[in-house]
N, C-alpha and C positions, 0 to 999 in steps of 0.2 A: 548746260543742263544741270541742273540741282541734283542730280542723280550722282553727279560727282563727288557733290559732297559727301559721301557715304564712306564708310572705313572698308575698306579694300582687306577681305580679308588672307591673313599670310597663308601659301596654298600647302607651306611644309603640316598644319593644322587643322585640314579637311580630308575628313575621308571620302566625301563625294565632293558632287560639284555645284555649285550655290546657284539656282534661278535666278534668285531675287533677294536683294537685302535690304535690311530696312535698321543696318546698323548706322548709329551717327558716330559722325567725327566733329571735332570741335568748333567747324566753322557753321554747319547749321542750325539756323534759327527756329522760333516761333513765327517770324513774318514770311519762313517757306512756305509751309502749308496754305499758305493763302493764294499763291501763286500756282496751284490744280483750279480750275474750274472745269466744267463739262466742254466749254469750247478750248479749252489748255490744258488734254488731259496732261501734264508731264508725272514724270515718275520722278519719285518711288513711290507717291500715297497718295490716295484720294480722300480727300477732304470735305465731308458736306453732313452727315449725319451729328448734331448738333444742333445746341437750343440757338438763339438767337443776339445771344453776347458775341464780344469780340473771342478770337480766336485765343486769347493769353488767358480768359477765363477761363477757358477748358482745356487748354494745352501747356505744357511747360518743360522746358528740356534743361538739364544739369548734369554734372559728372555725379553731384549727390542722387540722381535718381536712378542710378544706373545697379546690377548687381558688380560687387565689385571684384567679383572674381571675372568678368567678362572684358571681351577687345573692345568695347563700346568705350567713346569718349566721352558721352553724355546716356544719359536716359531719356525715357519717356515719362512724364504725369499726367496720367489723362484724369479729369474729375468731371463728378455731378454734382449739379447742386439747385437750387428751386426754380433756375431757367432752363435747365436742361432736357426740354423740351421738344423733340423736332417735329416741325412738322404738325402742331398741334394735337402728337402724341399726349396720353397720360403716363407714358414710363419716360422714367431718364435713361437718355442716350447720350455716348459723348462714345465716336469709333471712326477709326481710321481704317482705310482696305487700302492693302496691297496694289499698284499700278505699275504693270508692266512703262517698259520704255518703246517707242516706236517701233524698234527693228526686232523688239521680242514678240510675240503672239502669248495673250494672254491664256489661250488653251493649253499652253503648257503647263499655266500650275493648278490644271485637271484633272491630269492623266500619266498614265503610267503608274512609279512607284514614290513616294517624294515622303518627307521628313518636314512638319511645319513646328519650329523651333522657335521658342519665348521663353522667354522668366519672367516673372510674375512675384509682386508682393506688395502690402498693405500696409497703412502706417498708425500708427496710436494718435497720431494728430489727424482730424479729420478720417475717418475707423468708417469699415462699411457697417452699413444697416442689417444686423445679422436678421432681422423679423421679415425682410423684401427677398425676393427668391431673383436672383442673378445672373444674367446669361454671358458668358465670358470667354472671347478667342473663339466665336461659332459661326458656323456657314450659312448660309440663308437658310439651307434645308434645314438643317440641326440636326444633318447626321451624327456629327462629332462638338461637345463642346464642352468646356466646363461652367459647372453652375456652383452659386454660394447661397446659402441659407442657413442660419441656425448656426453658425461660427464653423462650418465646415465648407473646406473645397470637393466637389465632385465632379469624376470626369465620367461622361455619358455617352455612347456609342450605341446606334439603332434604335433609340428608345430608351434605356436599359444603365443603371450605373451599376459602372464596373470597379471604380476604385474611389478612394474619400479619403481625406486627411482632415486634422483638425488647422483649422488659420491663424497663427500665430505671426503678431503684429512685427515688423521689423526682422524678417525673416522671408530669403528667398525662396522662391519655389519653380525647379526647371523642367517644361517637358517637350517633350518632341511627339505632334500625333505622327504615327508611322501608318500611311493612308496606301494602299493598294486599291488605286481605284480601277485595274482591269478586273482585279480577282473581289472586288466589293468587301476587302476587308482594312478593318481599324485597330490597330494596337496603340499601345502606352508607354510610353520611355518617357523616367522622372525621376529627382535629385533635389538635394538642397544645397544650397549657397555653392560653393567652389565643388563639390561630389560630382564627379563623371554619371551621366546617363544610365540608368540600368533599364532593364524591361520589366514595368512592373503590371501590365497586362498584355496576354500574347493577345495578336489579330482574331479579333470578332465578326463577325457578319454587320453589313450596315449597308444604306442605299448609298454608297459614296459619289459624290457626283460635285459638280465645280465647275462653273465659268471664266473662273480664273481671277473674277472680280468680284469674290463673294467672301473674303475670308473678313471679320471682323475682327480687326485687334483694338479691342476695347469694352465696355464695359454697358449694358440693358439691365436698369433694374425695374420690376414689372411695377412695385407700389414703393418705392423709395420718395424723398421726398426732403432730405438734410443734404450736406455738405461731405463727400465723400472723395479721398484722391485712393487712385492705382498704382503702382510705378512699371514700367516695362523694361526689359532689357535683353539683348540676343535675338531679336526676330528677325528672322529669316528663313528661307524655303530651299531644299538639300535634294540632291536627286543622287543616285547610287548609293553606295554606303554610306551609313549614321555615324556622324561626327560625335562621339559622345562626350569628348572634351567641353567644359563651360570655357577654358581660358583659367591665363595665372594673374589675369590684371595687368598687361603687360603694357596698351594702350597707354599715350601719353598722359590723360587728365585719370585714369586708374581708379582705384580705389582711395589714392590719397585723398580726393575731395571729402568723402562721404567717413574720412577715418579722423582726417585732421578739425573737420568743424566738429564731431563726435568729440573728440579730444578737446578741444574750445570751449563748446558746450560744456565738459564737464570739468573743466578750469573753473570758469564763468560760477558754473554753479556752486563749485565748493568755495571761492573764493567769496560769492554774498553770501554764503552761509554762512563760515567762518566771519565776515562783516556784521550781521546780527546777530552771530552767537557773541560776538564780542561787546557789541552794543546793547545784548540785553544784560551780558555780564557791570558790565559798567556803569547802568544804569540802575541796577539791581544793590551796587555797592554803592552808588552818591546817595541813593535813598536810603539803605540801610545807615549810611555813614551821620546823615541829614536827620534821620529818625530816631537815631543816638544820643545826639548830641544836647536836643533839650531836654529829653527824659535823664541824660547824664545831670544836668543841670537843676531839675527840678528834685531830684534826688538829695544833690550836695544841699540846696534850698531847703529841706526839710530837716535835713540833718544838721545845720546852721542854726534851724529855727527850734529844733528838738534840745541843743547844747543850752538854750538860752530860756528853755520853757518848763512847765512841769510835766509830770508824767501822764498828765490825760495831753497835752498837745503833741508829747513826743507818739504817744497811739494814735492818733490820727496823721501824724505826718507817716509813720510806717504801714496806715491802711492807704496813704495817697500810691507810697513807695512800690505798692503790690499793685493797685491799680494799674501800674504807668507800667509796670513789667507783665499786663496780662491784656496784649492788644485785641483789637476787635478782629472780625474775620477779613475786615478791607482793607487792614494797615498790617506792613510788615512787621514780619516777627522781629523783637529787636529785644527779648526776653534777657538776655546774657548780657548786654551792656548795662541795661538798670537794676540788675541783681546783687552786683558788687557796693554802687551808690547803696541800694537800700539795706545792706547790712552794716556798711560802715553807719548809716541812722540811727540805727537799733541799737549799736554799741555805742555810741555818743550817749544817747540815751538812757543805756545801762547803768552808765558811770558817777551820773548824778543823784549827789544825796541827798537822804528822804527823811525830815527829820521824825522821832519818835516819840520822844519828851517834850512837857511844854516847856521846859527852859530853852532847847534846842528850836522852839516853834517860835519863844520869845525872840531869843537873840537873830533870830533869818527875817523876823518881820522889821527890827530894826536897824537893820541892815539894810532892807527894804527899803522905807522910810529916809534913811538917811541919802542914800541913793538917789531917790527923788525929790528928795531937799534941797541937793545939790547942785540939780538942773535949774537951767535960767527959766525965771517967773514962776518957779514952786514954791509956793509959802506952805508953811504951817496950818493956817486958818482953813486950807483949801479942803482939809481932811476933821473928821469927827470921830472922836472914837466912843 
């Protein structure tokens, strides 16, 4: 029996006695649940409310989905998403119900005093639909269930909500309905992550009542209609005293799953980011280094051409020189490397004598003159005075 494969829980760690568990251990699969049909009722879960995909669409079991304060070896994912359909419903449904085993009678988890125990949490990847109103862990009747809307969990007994949180993505949330169904009353025991059970509504009035094959663990959203996962973890059904222990993690696949890929994950991330902070660095400096290096060069060019010119070319080679040091808005700034160049121009520039007298004007023109008399194929004739 597949029932087997259940994690047996350690009996020094209950304070009552378990009907029914619906904790895994690490050998049950996804291709279990296929293995319920109406003519095979076997236990632990029946299987059938669901769109029309295979069963991996809407189911998925992991140590990551589990709370990890709990004896579970895996978790539960139940999700909806645009086939989630059953039944040629317009809400998405994707839920599993409790299945007694042969030698048990499902009226047991009817009657009397009983404890129906989950954890429950939502993830920022695939995030419920806070605008669709959400019926969540409730009985056919709906005496007792919780509902989500508006980014808040609500639990609801007779009609009537009695307590509300706000749902905070990546974060457990534990409760036990404490269901007196001789005396028709509902109370609320609830926790976060590894926090022992407290009572955080005493028993209400409510029509409680149960077949024993009506508890829904999983998820109705009335106008939903995106991609939405759940994670489950701790279900099960408690009769005499309330276990209020979640567990330390003690289960062999624990909480390392869901701490060590968390830790990976955030390897992973800082290590590409450091990867492109390095890469923009370095890329940042071959262009600055690249966008230097001619304006270095057009600079020394002008200051070359300034030693060898007169004073109206040396002002225009120092209007190039401020040019080339005052980039546009789409080239890097590279202001500091062509500032140096263009002051040494200006001083090159400085340096050269201006003459003032015509003797002074005489003797530079034939200087001039002689200069280019000197070069191959300058004659004399070539000029008029």
């Amino acid at each position: 029996m597949k029932g087997a494969a259940f994690l047996a829980f350690p009996a020094s760690t209950l304070a009552g006695s378990v009907l029914w568990s619906g904790i895994f251990n690490s050998s049950y699969t996804v291709a279990d649940f296929d293995e319920w049909s109406w003519s095979n009722q076997i236990a632990p879960w029946q299987w059938y409310i669901h769109g029309d995909g295979e069963t991996s669409e809407y189911l998925a079991l992991s140590s990551d989905y589990k709370n990890p304060a709990a004896s579970d070896a895996q978790g539960l994912r139940t999700r909806l998403d645009n086939t989630s359909f059953w039944e040629g419903q317009s809400m998405q449904r994707t839920e599993l119900i409790p299945q007694m085993s042969p030698s048990s009678s499902a009226s047991d988890l009817g009657s009397g005093h009983l404890y129906y125990h989950f954890s429950l949490s939502a993830s920022s990847t695939n995030p419920p639909s806070s605008s669709s109103e959400h019926q969540i862990a409730f009985f056919e009747s709906h005496f007792t269930e919780l509902q989500y809307q508006d980014n808040t969990l609500k639990w609801n007994a007779g009609g009537d909500t009695h307590y509300s949180v706000e749902l905070e993505t990546g974060k457990w949330y534990n409760f036990a309905y404490d269901i007196d169904f001789d005396n028709q009353k509902v109370g609320l025991w609830a926790s976060n992550g590894s926090d022992a059970l407290t009572e955080v509504v005493s028993p209400v009035s409510a029509s409680a009542s149960s077949n024993g094959a009506d508890f829904h663990v999983g998820v109705l959203s009335l106008t939903g209609d995106g991609t939405e996962d759940w994670f489950w973890s701790g279900v099960y059904i408690e009769k005499g005293d309330l276990t209020k222990s979640i567990g330390d993690g003690s289960s062999a696949s624990a909480s390392g799953g869901e701490s060590s890929s968390t830790t990976v994950a955030a390897a992973a991330t800082t290590s590409a980011t450091s990867s492109a902070t390095s890469a923009v660095t370095t890329s940042v400096e071959a262009t600055t280094a690249a966008a230097a290096t001619p304006t270095q060069d057009v600079a020394v060019a002008s200051s070359s051409t300034s030693a060898a010119s007169t004073t109206s070319v040396a002002t225009t080679s120092s209007s190039e020189s401020t040019a080339a040091a005052t980039p546009s808005a789409s080239a890097p700034v590279i202001a500091t490397p062509s500032a140096a160049p263009s002051a040494a121009a200006a001083s090159g520039s400085a340096a050269l004598p201006v003459p003032t007298t015509a003797s002074e004007i005489l003797t530079d023109v034939r200087a001039l003159l002689t200069a280019l008399l000197t070069r191959q194929g300058v004659h004399a004739r070539d000029f008029t005075v």
